[in-house]
N, C-alpha and C positions, 0 to 999 in steps of 0.2 A: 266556535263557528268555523265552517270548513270555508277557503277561500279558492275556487276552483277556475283554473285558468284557462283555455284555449287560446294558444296564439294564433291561430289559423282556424278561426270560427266560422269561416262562411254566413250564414246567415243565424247561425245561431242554434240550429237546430238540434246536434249531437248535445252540448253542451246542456241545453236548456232541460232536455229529458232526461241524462245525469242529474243534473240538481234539483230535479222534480224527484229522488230516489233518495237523496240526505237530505231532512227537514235543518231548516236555518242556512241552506248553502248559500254563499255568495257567489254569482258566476261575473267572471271578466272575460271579454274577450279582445282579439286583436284582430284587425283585418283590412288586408293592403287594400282591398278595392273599395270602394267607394259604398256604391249600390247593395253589395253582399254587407257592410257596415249598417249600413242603415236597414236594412232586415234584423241584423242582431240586437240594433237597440232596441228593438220591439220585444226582445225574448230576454235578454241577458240586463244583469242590473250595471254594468260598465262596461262600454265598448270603446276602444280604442281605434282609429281609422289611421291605421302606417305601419311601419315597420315592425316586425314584430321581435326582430333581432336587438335592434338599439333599442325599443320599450323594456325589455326584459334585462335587461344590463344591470349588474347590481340589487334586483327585486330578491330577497330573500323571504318573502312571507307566502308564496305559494304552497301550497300543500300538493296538489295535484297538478299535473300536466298530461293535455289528453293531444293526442295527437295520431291524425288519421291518414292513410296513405294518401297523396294527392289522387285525382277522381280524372280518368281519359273524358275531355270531350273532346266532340269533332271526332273519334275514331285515334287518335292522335295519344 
């Protein structure tokens, strides 16, 4: 079983079509906001709603870490 992580899930979306591509994947994700959490609990099978730096502390069973550049809004 592949256990695949996203600490910075947003809403779930990268993740979710990742593990739609490995049959059996388990997806986790992590996600400081609120709102973008509760989008990923609709995709991913465990979402985390905080930190993703102190979640991850000590977790040695990840296999994969997918991590995407942060995204400009507002032009910013």
């Amino acid at each position: 079983v592949y256990r695949l992580l996203d600490p910075c899930a947003g809403e779930g979306l990268a993740l979710a079509a990742l593990a739609a591509a490995i049959p059996g994947a388990r997806t986790y994700g992590i996600e400081l906001n609120e709102e973008r959490g509760a989008a990923a609990r609709g995709r991913l099978d465990e979402v985390l709603v905080g930190d993703a730096y102190r979640a991850m502390l000590g977790n040695g069973r990840i296999k994969l870490l997918l991590l995407q550049p942060p995204h400009s809004h507002g032009g910013r």
